[in-house]
C-alpha positions, 0 to 999 in steps of 0.5 A: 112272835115269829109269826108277827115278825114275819107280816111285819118285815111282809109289810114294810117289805109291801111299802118299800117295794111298792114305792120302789115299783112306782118310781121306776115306772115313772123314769121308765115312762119319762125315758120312753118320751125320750126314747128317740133321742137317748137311743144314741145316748143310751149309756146315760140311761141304765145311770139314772134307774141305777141312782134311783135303784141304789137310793131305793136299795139303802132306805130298803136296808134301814127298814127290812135288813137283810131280805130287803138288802137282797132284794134291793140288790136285784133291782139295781143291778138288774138294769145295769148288768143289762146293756144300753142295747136291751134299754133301746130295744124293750121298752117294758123292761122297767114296768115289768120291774115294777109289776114284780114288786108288787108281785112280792107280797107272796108269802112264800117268798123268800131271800135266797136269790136263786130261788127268788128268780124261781119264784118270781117266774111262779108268782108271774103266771100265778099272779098275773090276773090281779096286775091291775089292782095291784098296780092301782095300789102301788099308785095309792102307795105313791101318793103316801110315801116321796123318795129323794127321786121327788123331782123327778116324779114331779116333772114326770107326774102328768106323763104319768097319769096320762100313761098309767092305763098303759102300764096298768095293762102292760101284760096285755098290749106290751106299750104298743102304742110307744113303738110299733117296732119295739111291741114284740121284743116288749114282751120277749125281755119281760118273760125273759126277765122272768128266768127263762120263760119263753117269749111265743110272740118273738118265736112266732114272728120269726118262725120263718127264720129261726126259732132257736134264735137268743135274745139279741137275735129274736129281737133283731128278727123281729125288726126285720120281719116282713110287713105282714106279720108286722101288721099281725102283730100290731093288730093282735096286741090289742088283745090279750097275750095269748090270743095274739100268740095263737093269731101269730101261729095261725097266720105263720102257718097259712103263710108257709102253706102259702109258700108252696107255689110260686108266685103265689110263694108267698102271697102276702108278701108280694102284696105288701111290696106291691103296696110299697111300690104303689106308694112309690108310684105316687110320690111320682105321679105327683110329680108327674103332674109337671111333665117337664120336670117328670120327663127330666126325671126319667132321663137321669134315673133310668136313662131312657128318654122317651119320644112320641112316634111322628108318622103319618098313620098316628095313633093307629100305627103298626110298624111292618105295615106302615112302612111306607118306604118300603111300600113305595119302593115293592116292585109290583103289588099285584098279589098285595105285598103292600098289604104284607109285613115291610118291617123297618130294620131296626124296630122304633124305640118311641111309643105310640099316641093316643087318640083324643079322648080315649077311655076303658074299653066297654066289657064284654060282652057288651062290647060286642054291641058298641064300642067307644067311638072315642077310641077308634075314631073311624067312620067311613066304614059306616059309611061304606058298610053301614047298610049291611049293619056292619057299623054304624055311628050312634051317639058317643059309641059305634055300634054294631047290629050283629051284621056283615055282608052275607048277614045283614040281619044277624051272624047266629042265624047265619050260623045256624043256617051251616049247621043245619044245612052240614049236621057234621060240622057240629059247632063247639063239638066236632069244630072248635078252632076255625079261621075266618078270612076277609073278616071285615069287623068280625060279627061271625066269630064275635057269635061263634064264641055262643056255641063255643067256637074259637075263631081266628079272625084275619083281613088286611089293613086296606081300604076298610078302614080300622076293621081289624081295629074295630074287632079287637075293641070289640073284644073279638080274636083278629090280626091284621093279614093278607093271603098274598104271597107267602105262607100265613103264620100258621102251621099245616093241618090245625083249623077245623073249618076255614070260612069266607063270606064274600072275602075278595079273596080269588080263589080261583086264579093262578092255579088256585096258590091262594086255596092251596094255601088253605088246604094246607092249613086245613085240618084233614077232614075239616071244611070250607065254608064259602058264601059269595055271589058266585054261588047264587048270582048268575052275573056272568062274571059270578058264572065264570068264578063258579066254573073255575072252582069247580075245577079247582075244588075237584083237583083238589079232591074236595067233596061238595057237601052243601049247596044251600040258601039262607033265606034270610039273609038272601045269601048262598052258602056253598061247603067243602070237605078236605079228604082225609086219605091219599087215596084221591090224590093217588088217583088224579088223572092230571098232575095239577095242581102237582104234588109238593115234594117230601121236602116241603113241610106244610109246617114251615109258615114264617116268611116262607113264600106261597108253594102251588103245590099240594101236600100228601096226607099222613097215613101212619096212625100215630102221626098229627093229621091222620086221626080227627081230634076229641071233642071239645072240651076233651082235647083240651086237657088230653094229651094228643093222641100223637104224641108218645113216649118216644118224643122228648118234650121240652122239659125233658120228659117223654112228650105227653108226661110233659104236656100234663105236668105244664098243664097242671103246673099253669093250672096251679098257678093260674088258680093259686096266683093269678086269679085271686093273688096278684090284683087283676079285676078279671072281668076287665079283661078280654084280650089276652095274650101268652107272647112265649107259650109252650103247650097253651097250658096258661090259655088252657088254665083260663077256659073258664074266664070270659077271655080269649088268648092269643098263644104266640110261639117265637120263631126261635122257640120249639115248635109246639103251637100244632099241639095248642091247635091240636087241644082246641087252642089257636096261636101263630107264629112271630119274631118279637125283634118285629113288631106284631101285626096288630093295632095299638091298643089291642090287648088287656094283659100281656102274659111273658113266661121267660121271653125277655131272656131267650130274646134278649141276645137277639132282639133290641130289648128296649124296642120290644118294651116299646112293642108291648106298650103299642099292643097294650091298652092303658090300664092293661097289665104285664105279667113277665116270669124271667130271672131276676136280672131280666125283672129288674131291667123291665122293671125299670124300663116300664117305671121310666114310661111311668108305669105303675109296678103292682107286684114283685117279687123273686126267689132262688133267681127267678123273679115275677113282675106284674106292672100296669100301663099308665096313660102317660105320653111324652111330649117330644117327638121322634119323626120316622120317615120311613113311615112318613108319606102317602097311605097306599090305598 
């Protein structure tokens, strides 16, 4: 009899508790539906499950006594000891209540409430599997038997069987699907309803933050977690519980790997701002498309009103060298100090235009063949030199036969030709850095980089119209300079070889100022390689200038290695070696050209005028110059064989633990970040420049890419660009308060390490933006490291030129920023007169 007492009350107990589970999910589902607005009003909630929980309570009584009392109570006290919060943010509170009705059939159940919550978090696990029959049952159950809620099962009957499959598997997707924010914190109160059971889907997606957190905190965390781990929750509830749980624990942990280097700090995250800045970015360009109205915007949002540059030289427009007025003003400009830097006062704050039509630069290497004629709309070079197959016009592009004055039938033939005729240069090897004079369109270092040479390409903004222009498109290392009267921007002793092909450069006059000047800047045992006419014509004039270096090279010392022909191209080509000891200069019968005093540092070279004047060489073996560098690749990674100990680097360390921990630091972020981490297409990228480097570390950590980089070391900076020469890197030296001597357009990606924030005292910060959006191409990208104060001025600098921000990010008061020039021009314009007036010719 007690055991036929016992299924009856078991029975009933399966009825009453069925049709109880039922309803409450019907009210759950019909509040869901309401959730947005009862959000604000959720007090009238927990009001409405306690009715109908009371209603369930008394019929419950009538049918079961006191085990049906007891549990009648739990279920409606359980919704109103809870808060209106709790309703707000768990949505499965009140299925899960409906599942543990069901899970009541359990025969070992009994009425002692302690011990019930114990069971009911036994039966949870044990049970969980057969939920979804379980569930079907109670469905069946509905249909048999109507509470006094009846109406409120009507109005919510269609909503119900549209969501039933939800409920059905609510143990398995948590209603993710109601609410992308409240999935995770669905699943937390279920299992903490269960009596202590922990939720793993809340800790893992706050691991990051606190994994000891109480309820209101985890679900508070789990609202604020980054949108990463938000999109990981999301897509793993699709699956059971606990793959999503080892999904979230798996990417928690990669995102804490991850974590370990900066910028790549968390790599994730920064992607998922960048996707919120990009949206950002479109809602303005949509904007944008009423230039008016967008330049309107940008004025009363950032304040910065921008203005095209009005000036004679237009698109092609570089401030030191198109000051005009300044120009017309020099008292003489016999040793071409028109060519030289004129810097106006105060830098211009407007940008430059863009000529008509202009599109993506081709990519190397094909670029060294053919360029866009669009982009650097110039022809009277073909026509000037078009015969020496320098350039030529064909069709939508200019192209370029590989050819220059000394080598009309091709650069590698003309390279060959020294290598043979002087084994000891050894390309790529023994010779890695050289400087190339009166370039003209850089055909001989566009070849140079096949035997793995890097070539400093430099000739004047003269009459050869656009041909430093025409090399930077190319993709070829160039800048815009003269040898007039002062120094070149580089320090003594670095280039390997200094070459010039028929460069207009007289060598020869004033007692040899201007070849003094590459004797300075030429490496102790390196070379000149000289092709013109006077070593192979016999013009009287071409006899008169050979005579004349043969005096001056033998006053130099310099030692006639070669005197060869290249048949081919029908040129001479004519080779000097620098010495690499005292021992002539000691011995010189004459005093000229004289000696430069101890005073004089052959590595002072910004604005400092031409000395005719000869420096001693090191003798000491541990000073930079005495000893010939590694070979190539070696010098690149091995710290220079005079730097010791006993010299302080820039971080504090002993000089040559210093150069290795910035190499290995640019290594790992380079690798880490940089080429995988931040969205950049490298093969679109050729020109590069690094506007603050230290030891070329950034340059050196991308030898493996198909680019070139530009080391620059400001004026007020350390002066270490002898140690980027020195491992087989090049640079120069610049003022960022000026702008740089190079065209528009010149550059793929401007890398800033720190510079905004070491400049900004001294130079107009919004003119040196204005600089970088001259030398960058469009589509082309900044990245700057600085403080987060610096960033955030950037960022909003570049965002009122209506650049596109594709990263940020900052941690411990440092921030990264990575934006991308867009192809946006103002329509007013700026008129600068000082560049207003005739190009001097």
């Amino acid at each position: 009899m007690a055991q036929a007492k016992y299924t009856r009350i078991d029975n009933n107990k399966r009825s009453a508790s069925s049709y109880f589970s039922t309803v409450t999910i019907v009210v759950f589902v019909a509040l869901c539906l309401f959730g947005i607005w009862m959000m604000t009003s959720s007090s009238v909630v927990p009001v409405q499950n306690v009715d109908v929980s009371q209603d369930n309570k008394n019929e419950v009584q009538d049918q079961s006594g006191v085990i049906k009392q007891s549990e009648g109570k739990e279920q409606a006290t359980d919704p109103s000891n809870k808060s209106s919060q709790q309703f707000e943010d768990n949505q499965g509170d009140l299925s899960d209540d409906a599942a543990k009705g069901d899970s009541s059939v359990a025969p070992d159940k009994t009425s002692d409430g302690p011990e019930k919550g114990e069971d009911k978090s036994d039966e949870k696990s044990e049970e969980k599997p057969a939920d979804e029959p379980k569930t079907e049952n109670q469905d069946s159950n509905f249909g048999d038997k109507k509470s006094d809620s009846e109406e409120s099962v009507k109005k919510s009957d269609s909503d119900e069987s549209e969501k039933k499959s939800d409920s059905d598997e609510s143990e398995k997707k948590s209603d993710s699907d109601e609410s992308e924010n409240k999935s995770g914190s669905d699943e937390n109160n279920k299992k903490q309803e269960s009596n202590g059971i922990e939720s793993k889907p809340e800790s893992n997606d706050n691991k990051q933050l606190d994994s000891d957190s109480d309820d209101k905190k985890s679900d508070d965390a789990g609202e604020t977690s980054d949108k990463t781990e938000e999109k990981g929750e999301q897509s793993g509830s699709k699956d059971s519980d606990e793959n999503s749980n080892e999904k979230k624990t798996d990417d928690s942990a990669n995102n804490q790997v991850s974590n370990d280097v900066f910028p790549s700090v968390a790599q994730s995250d920064l992607l998922n701002e960048s996707t919120a800045q990009n949206g950002s970015f479109s809602t303005q360009a949509s904007k944008s498309n009423n230039e008016k109205k967008s330049q309107e915007s940008s004025k009363q949002s950032t304040g910065y009103d921008w203005k095209l540059c009005n000036v004679t030289a237009g698109p092609d427009f570089i401030p030191c060298l198109d000051n005009l007025k300044a120009i017309s003003s020099l008292p003489s400009t016999k040793h071409y100090e028109h060519r030289e830097r004129q810097c106006p006062q105060e830098p211009p704050t407007c940008l430059v235009a863009l000529p008509e039509g202009y599109k993506r630069p081709i990519e190397w290497p094909k670029s060294r063949e053919k360029i866009w004629y669009s982009n650097v709309p110039h022809t009277k070079l073909a026509e000037y030199k078009g015969h020496q197959n320098w350039v030529k016009v064909t069709g939508e592009y200019l192209t370029f036969p590989g050819g220059g004055t000394q080598f009309k039938h091709g650069a590698l033939h003309y390279i060959d030709t020294i290598q043979q005729s002087v084994p000891d240069i050894a390309w790529g090897k023994r010779t890695r850095v050289i400087l190339d004079v009166g370039c003209g369109v850089a055909s001989f270092g566009g070849f140079l980089f096949e035997r793995d040479v890097l070539t400093m390409s430099l000739a004047p903004k003269d009459e050869h119209e656009a041909q430093v222009q025409f090399a930077l498109e190319r993709g070829i290392p160039a800048i815009s300079a003269v040898m007039g009267t002062k120094r070149l921007p580089f320090p003594g002793r670095v280039f390997d070889v200094v070459h010039c092909a028929r460069c207009r450069v007289p060598w020869h006059i004033e007692g040899g100022k201007l070849l003094l000047e590459l004797n300075r800047v030429l490496r102790p045992g390196g070379f000149f390689v000289w092709s013109a006419t006077p070593i192979y014509q016999k013009l009287a004039e071409d006899v008169e200038i050979w005579q004349e270096m043969k005096k001056l090279t033998k006053a130099l010392c310099w030692e006639v290695v070669s005197i060869s022909k290249d048949k081919l191209n029908g040129v001479g080509i004519a080779v000097y070696k620098k010495p690499d000891s005292n021992e002539c200069y000691e011995k010189g019968s004459t005093d000229q050209p004289p000696m430069c005093p101890d005073s004089d540092d052959p590595n002072a070279a910004w604005n400092v005028p031409l000395q005719s004047c000869m420096h001693k060489l090191p003798v000491n073996s541990t000073e930079r110059g005495s000893q010939w560098p590694q070979t190539w690749p070696a010098r690149l990674t091995n710290s220079p064989y005079w730097l010791t100990n006993s010299h302080v680097g820039v971080y504090g360390k002993p000089a040559p633990e210093d150069f290795t921990v910035d190499y290995e630091h640019w290594k790992r972020i380079v690798s880490k970040s940089y080429l995988n981490g931040i969205g950049i297409k490298w093969t679109n990228v050729r020109n590069v420049m690094d506007m603050r480097s230290v030891y070329g570390g950034f340059a050196a950590a991308l030898k493996d890419l198909n680019i070139w980089v530009m080391n620059v070391i400001p004026v007020n900076a350390p002066d270490t660009l002898p140690i980027i020469y020195e491992r087989g890197l090049f640079g120069m030296y610049h003022d960022w308060c000026e702008s740089f001597s190079t065209y528009p357009r010149s550059y793929d990606l401007l890398h800033a390490d720190r510079l905004f924030s070491n400049i900004k005292n001294r130079c107009n910060l919004r003119a040196v933006v204005a600089e970088v959006d001259r030398i960058l191409r469009p589509e082309g990208k900044l990245i700057v490291r600085d403080t987060v104060d610096i960033i955030n001025e950037i960022e909003a600098i570049v965002k009122s030129m209506q650049w596109e921000v594709r990263m940020t990010y900052s941690k411990d008061k440092v921030g990264f920023l990575c934006v991308q020039k867009s192809m946006w021009r103002p329509k007013e314009f700026e008129t600068l007169e000082y560049s207003i007036g005739k190009i001097p010719t």
